[in-house]
Each structure stands twice: as structure tokens, then as C-alpha cells.
TITI-157425 format. One line per field, with one value per atom (N, C-alpha, C, O): atom name; residue in one letter; x, y, z. Coordinates in steps of 0.05 Angstrom, whole numbers, plus 5000, padded with zeros to 4 digits. Layout:
// residues N
at	CA,...
aa	a,...
u	X,...
v	Y,...
w	Z,...
***
This chain:
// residues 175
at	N,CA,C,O,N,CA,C,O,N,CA,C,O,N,CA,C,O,N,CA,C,O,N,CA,C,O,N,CA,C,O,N,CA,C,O,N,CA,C,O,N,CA,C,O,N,CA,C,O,N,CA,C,O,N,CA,C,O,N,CA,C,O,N,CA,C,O,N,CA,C,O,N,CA,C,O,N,CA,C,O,N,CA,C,O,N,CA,C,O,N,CA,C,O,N,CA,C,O,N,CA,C,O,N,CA,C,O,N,CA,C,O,N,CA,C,O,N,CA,C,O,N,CA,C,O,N,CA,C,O,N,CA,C,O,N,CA,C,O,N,CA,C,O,N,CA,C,O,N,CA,C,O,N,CA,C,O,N,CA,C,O,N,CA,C,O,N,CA,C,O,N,CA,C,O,N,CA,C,O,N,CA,C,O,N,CA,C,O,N,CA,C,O,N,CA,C,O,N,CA,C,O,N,CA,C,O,N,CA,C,O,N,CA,C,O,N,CA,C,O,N,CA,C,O,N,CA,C,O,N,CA,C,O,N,CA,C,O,N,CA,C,O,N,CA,C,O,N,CA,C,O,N,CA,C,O,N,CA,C,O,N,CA,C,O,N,CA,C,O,N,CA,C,O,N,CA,C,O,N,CA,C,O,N,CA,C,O,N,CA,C,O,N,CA,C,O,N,CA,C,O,N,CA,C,O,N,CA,C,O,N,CA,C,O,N,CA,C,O,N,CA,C,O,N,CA,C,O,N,CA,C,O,N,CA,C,O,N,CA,C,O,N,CA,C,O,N,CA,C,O,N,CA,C,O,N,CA,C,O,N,CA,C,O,N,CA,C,O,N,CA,C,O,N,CA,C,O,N,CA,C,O,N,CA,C,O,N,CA,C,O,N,CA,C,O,N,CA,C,O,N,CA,C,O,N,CA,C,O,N,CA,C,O,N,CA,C,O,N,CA,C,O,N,CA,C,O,N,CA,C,O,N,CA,C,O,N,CA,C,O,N,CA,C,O,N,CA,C,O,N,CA,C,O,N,CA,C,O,N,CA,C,O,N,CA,C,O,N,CA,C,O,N,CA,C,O,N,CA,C,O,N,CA,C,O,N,CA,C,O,N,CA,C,O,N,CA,C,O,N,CA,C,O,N,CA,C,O,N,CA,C,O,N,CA,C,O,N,CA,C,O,N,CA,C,O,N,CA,C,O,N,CA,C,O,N,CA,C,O,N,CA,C,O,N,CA,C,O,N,CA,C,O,N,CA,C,O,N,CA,C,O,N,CA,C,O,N,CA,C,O,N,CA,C,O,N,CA,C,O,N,CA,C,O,N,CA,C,O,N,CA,C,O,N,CA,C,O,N,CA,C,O,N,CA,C,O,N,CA,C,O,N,CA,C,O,N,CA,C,O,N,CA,C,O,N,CA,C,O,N,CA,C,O,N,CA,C,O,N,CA,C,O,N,CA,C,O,N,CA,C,O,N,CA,C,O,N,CA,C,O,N,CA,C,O,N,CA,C,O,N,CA,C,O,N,CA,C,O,N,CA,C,O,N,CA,C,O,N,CA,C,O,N,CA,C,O,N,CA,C,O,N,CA,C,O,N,CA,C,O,N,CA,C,O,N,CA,C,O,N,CA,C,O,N,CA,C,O,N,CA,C,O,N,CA,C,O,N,CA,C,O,N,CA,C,O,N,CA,C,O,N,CA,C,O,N,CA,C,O,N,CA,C,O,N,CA,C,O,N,CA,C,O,N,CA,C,O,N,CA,C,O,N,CA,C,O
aa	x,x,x,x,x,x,x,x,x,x,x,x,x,x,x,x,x,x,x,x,x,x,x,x,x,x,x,x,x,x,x,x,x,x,x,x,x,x,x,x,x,x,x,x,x,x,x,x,x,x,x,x,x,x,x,x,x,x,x,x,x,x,x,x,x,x,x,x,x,x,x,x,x,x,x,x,x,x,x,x,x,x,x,x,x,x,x,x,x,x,x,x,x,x,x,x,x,x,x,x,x,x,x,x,x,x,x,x,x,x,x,x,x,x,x,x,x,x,x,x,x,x,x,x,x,x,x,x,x,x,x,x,x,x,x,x,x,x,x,x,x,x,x,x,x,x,x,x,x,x,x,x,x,x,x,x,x,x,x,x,x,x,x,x,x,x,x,x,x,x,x,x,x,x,x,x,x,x,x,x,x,x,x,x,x,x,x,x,x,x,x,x,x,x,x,x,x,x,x,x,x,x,x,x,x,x,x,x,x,x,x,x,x,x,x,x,x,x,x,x,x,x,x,x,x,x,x,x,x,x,x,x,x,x,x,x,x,x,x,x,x,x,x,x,x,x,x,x,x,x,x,x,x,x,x,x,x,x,x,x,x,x,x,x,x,x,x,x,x,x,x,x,x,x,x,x,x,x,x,x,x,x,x,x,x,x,x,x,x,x,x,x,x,x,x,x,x,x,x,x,x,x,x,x,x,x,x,x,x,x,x,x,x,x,x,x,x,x,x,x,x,x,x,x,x,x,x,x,x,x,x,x,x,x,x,x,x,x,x,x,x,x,x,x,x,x,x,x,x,x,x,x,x,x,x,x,x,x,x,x,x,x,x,x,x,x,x,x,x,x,x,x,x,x,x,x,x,x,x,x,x,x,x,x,x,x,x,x,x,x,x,x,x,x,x,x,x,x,x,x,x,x,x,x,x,x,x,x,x,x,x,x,x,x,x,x,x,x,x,x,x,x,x,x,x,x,x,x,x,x,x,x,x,x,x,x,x,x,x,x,x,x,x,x,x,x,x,x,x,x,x,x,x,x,x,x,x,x,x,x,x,x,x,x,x,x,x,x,x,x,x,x,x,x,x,x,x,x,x,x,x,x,x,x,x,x,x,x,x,x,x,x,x,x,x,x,x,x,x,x,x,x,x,x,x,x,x,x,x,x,x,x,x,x,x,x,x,x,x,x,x,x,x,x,x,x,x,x,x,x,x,x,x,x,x,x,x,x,x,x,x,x,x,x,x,x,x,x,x,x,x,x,x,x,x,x,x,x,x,x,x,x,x,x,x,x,x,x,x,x,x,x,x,x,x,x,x,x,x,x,x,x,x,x,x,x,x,x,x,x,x,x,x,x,x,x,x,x,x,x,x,x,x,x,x,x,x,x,x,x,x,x,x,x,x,x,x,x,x,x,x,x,x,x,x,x,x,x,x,x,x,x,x,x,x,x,x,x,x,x,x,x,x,x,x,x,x,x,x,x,x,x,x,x,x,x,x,x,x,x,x,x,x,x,x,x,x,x,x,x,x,x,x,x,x,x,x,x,x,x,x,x,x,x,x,x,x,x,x,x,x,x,x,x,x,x,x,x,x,x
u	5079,5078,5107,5127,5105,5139,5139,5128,5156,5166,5182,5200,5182,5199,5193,5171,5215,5212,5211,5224,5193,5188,5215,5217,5230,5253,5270,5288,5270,5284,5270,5282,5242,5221,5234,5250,5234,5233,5260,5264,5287,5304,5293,5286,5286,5295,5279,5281,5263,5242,5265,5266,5280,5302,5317,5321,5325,5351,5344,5360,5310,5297,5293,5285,5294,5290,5323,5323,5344,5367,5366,5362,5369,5374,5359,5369,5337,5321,5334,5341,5337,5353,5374,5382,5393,5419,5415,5426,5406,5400,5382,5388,5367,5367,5382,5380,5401,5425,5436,5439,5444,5466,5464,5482,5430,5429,5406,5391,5410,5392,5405,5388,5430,5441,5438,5445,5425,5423,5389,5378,5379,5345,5334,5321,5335,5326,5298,5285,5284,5256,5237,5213,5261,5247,5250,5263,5237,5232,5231,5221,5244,5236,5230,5245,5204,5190,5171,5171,5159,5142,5112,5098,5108,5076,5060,5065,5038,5017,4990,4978,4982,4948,4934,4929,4928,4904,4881,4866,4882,4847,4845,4824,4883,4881,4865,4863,4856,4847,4864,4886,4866,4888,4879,4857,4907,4908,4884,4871,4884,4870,4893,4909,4893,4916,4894,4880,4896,4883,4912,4928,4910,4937,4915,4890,4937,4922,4937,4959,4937,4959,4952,4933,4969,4970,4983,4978,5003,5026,5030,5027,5039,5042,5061,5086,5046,5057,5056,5036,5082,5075,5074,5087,5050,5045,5062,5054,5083,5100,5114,5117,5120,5124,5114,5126,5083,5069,5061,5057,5061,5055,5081,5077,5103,5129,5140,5161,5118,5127,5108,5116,5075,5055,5063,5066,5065,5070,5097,5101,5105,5137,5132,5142,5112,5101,5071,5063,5063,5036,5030,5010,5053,5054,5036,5013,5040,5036,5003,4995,4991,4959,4945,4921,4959,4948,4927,4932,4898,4879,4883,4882,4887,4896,4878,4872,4867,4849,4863,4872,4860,4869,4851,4829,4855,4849,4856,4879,4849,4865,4845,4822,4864,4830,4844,4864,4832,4828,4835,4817,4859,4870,4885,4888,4893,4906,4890,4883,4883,4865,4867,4870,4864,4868,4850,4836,4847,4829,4806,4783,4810,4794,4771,4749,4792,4776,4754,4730,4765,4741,4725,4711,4719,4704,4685,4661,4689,4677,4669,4653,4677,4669,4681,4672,4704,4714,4750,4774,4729,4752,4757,4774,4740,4737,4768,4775,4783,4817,4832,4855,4824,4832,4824,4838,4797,4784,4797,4797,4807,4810,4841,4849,4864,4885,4884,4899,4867,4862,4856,4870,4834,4837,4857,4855,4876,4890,4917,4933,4916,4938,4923,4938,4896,4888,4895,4905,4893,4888,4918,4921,4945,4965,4975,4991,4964,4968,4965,4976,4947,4927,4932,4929,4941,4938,4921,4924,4893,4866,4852,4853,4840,4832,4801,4790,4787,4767,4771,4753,4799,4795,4811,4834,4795,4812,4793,4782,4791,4770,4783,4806,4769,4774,4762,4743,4774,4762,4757,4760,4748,4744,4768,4789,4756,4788,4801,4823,4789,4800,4803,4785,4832,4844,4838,4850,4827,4823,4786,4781,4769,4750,4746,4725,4762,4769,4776,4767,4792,4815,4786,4784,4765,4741,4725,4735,4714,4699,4709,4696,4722,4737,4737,4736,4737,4751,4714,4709,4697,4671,4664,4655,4668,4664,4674,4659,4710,4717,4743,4766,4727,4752,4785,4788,4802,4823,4838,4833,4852,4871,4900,4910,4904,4930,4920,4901,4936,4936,4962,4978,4964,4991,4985,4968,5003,4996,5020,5042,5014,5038,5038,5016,5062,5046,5077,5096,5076,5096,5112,5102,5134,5153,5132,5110,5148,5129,5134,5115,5151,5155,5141,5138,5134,5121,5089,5073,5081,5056,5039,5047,5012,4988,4976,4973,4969,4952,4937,4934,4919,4900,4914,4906,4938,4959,4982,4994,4983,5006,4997,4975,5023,5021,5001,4989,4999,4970,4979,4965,5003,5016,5005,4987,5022,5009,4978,4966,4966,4940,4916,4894,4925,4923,4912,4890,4941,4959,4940,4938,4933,4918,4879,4865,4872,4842,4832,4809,4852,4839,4863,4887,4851,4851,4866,4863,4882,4895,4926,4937,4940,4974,4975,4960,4999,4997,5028,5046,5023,5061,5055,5040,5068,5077,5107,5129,5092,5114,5114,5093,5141,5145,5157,5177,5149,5158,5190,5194,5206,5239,5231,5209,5251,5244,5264,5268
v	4743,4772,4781,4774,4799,4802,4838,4854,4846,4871,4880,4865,4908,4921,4952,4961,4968,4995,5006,4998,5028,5048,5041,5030,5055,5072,5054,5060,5021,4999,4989,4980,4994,4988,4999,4985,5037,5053,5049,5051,5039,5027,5014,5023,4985,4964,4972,4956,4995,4999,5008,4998,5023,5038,5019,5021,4995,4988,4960,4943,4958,4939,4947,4933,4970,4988,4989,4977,5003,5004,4974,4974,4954,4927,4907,4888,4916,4916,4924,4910,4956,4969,4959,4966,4943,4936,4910,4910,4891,4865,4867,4854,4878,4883,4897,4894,4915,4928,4906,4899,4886,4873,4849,4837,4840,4818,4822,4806,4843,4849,4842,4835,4835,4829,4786,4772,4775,4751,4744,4722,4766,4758,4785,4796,4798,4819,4809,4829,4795,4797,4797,4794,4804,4812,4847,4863,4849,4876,4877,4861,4899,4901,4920,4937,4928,4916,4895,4904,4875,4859,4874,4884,4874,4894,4875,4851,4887,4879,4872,4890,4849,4844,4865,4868,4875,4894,4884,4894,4862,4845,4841,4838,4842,4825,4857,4881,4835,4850,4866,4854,4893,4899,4894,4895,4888,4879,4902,4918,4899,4910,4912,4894,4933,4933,4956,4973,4949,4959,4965,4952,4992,5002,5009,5013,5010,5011,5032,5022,5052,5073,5082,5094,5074,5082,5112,5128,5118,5138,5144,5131,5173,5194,5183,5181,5177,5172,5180,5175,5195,5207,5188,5168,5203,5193,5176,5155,5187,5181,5151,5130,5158,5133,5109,5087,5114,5096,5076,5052,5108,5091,5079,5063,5081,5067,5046,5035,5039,5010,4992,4969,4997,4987,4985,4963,5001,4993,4971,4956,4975,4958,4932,4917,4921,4892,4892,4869,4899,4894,4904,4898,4922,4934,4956,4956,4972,4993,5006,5028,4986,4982,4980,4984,4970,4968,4994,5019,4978,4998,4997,4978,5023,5021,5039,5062,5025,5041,5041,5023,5064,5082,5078,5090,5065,5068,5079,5072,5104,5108,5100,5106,5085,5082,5106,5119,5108,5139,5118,5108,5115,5095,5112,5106,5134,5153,5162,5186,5146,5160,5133,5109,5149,5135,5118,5119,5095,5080,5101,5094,5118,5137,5145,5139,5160,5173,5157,5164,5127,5119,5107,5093,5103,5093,5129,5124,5147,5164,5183,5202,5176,5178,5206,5217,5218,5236,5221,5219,5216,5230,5237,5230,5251,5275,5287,5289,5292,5301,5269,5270,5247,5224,5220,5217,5222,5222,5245,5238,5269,5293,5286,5293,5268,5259,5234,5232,5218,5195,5211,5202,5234,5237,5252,5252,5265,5280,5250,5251,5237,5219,5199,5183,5198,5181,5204,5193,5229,5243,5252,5264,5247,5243,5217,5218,5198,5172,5165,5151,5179,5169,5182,5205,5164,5174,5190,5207,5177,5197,5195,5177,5224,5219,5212,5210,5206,5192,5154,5139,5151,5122,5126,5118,5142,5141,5152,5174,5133,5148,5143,5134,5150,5147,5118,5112,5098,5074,5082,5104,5059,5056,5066,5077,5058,5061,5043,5044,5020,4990,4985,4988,4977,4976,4947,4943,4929,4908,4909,4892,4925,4925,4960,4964,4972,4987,4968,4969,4953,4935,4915,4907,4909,4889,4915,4919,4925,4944,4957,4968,4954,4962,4946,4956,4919,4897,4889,4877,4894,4898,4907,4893,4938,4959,4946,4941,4944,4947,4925,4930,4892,4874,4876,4884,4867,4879,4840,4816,4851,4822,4816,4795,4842,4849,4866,4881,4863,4899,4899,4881,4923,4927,4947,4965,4941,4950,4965,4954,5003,5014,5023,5033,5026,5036,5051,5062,5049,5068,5042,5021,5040,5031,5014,5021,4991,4979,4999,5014,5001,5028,5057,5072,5058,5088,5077,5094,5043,5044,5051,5049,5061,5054,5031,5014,5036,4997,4991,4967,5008,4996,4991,4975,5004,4998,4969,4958,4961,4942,4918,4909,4901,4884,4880,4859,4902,4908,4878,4860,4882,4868,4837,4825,4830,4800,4799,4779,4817,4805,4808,4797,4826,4833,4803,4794,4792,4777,4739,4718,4742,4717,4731,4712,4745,4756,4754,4750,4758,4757,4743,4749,4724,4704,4722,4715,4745,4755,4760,4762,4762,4769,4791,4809,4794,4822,4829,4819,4858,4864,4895,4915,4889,4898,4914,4907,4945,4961,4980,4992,4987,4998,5033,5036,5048,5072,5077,5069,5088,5087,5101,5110,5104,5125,5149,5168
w	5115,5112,5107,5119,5085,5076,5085,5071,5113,5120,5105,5099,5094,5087,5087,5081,5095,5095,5068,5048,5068,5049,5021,5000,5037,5027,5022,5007,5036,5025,4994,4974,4998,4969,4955,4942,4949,4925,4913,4888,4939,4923,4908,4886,4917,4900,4874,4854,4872,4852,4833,4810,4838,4825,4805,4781,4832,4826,4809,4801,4807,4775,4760,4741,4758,4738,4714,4693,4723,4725,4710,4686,4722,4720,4694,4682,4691,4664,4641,4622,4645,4620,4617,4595,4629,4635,4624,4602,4629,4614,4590,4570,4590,4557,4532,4508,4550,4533,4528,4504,4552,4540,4525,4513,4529,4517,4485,4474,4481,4454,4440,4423,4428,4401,4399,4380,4429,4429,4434,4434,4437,4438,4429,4447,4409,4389,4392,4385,4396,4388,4424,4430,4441,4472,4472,4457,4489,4493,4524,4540,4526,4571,4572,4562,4587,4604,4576,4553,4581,4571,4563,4580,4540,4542,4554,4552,4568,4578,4558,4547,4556,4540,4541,4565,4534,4535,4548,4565,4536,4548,4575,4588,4590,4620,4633,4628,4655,4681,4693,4696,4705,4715,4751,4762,4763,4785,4803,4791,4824,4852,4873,4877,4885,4909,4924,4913,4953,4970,4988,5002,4979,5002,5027,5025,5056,5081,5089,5093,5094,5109,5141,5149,5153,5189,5189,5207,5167,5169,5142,5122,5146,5117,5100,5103,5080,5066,5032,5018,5021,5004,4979,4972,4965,4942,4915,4906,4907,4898,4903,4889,4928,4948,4945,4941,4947,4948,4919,4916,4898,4867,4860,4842,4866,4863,4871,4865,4893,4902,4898,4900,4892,4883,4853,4843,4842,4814,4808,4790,4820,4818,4818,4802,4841,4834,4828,4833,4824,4816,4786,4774,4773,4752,4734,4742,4714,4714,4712,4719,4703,4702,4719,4716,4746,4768,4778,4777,4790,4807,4840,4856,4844,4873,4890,4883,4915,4926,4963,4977,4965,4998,5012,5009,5027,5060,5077,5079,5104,5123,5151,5157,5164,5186,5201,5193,5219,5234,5260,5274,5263,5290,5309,5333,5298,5313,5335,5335,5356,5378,5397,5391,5425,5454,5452,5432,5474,5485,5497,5497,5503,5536,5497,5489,5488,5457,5448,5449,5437,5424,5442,5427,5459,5477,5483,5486,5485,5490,5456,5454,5444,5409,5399,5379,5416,5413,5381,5383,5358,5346,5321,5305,5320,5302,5288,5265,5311,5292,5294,5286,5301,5283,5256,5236,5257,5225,5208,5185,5211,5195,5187,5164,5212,5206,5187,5168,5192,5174,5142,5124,5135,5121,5104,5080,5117,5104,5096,5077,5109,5104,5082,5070,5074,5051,5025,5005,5024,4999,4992,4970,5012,5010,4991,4972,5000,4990,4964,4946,4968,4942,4914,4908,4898,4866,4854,4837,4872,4853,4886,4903,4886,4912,4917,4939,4886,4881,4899,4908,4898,4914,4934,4936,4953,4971,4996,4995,5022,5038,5061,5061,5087,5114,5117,5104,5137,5149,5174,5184,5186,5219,5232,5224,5262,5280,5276,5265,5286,5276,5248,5231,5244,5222,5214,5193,5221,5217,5204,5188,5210,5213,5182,5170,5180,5165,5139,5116,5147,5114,5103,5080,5124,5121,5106,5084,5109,5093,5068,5050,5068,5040,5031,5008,5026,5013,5011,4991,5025,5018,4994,4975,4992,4980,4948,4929,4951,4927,4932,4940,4922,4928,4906,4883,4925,4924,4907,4911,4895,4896,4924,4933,4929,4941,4956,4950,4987,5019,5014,5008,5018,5022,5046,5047,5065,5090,5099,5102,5102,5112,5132,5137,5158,5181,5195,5183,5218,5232,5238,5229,5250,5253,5286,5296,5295,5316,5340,5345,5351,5365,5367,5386,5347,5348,5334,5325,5333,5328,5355,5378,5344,5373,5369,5351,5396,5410,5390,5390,5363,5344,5322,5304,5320,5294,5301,5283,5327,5326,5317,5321,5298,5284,5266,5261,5256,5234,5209,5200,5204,5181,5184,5173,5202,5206,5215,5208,5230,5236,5219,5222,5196,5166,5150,5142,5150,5129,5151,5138,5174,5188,5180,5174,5180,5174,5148,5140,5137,5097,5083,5083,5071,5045,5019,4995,5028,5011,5015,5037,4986,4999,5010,5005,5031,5041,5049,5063,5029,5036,5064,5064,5076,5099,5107,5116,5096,5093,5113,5119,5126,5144,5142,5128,5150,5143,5159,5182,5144,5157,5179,5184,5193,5227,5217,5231
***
């Protein structure tokens, strides 16, 4: 599982960007027949990324670091499980303003808010129903810092990245 904060991503999103234009400035007069970025086949499949969000995260954000590796064709579908709630809560089925926070943090997320719904409490059991629904090639899993996660959010990343047979980047929101 590869950690990284938000805001360490949208760098490096920047600073390949930057770095592209820069190596192709300088090396066009010795490979004139490359182009950067590389066009994409038309025919290929475009990737699947199943983002998972614990924490707000703005949109922008999110299509800038998904697209950065998975690239620009990429289909990306939002998850939020509704984890924001006590032990005493879900055991007594009170959580109604977890679900309303889960959903306002998916239609945040989300590019189109056609793919983008509420999960379970369990984020493990949330990332399984989705990947039901609409299999993913890639999770990208974002959440609060370990410190400020709750007991259903900790170590989402790795126990993620041991549950499903898929890669999983594990991004941390800055504090």
C-alpha cells in the first residue's frame, strides 16, 4: 500500500505535468516524431478507479490525482461509507447524520454525482459492494490522517489493500 497525502499527490500532479512540457521542449528537435502526453487508442478500455472517501474531499483534488495515474479517460466511481458514527450508534441503528455526512462527502468527491453513492458503515464491507456493483481495476482509498481516524476508518488502507485482489493507493488528507 503506497501512503501519500492529498496535497503531496496534486504536487507531484503539477510537478509531471511541468516536467513533460519540459522534456519535450527540450528534446523535440532529437525525437520530432514523439508527442507528450502519448495519445491514447481509442479502442483501449478506459481504466476503473473506485475512489473510497472517509473525509472531504474536494473534487478537483480528487480528479487530479486519479487522473495523474490512471490517466485522462479514466471511469471513476465514489464511495462514502457512512463510518462517521460511535460503536453505542450502530449497534442501536441511529445513523441517519452519518449517512447524510457520507453523502454529502460522496457528491463532493465526485466528478458526476451519477457515480457516486453512500456505502455501509463498514468501509470494508462498503469497498465489497461496490466492487460488486461496478468492478473497479484500482481503490484508491482517502481518509483522515490515523490520528483523527474512527475505530471503522483505522488502517482502512492496508486492510483495503489485504481484502481485495486489487492495487490500492492510500491517500491521506494533510492535517
Amino acid at each position: 500500500v503506497r501512503v501519500v497525502t492529498v496535497d503531496d499527490a496534486v504536487d507531484d500532479v503539477m510537478r509531471l505535468g511541468s516536467l513533460v512540457q519540459e522534456v519535450g521542449d527540450r528534446h523535440a528537435a532529437i525525437l520530432p516524431r514523439f508527442r507528450f502526453p502519448c495519445p491514447r487508442n481509442e479502442d483501449a478500455v478506459p481504466r476503473k478507479v473506485l475512489v473510497v472517501t472517509t473525509t472531504d474531499a474536494p473534487q478537483a483534488d480528487v480528479e487530479a490525482v486519479v487522473r495523474s495515474h490512471a490517466g485522462e479517460d479514466v471511469e471513476v466511481h465514489v464511495v462514502a461509507p457512512a463510518s462517521k458514527v460511535s460503536f453505542l450508534a450502530l449497534l442501536t441503528g441511529a445513523i441517519d447524520d452519518a449517512r447524510a455526512d457520507a453523502e454529502r462527502r460522496a457528491e463532493e468527491a465526485a466528478p458526476d454525482s451519477q457515480h457516486a453513492h453512500v456505502g455501509d458503515s463498514d468501509p470494508l464491507l462498503a469497498i465489497e459492494d461496490a466492487l460488486r456493483q461496478w468492478p473497479a481495476d484500482e481503490v484508491v482509498v482517502l481518509t483522515e490522517p490515523e490520528e483523527e481516524a474512527t475505530w471503522l476508518e483505522s488502517d482502512l488502507g492496508g486492510l483495503t489493500q489485504q481484502r481485495f485482489a486489487l492495487p490500492v493507493t492510500h491517500l491521506v488528507r494533510s492535517s
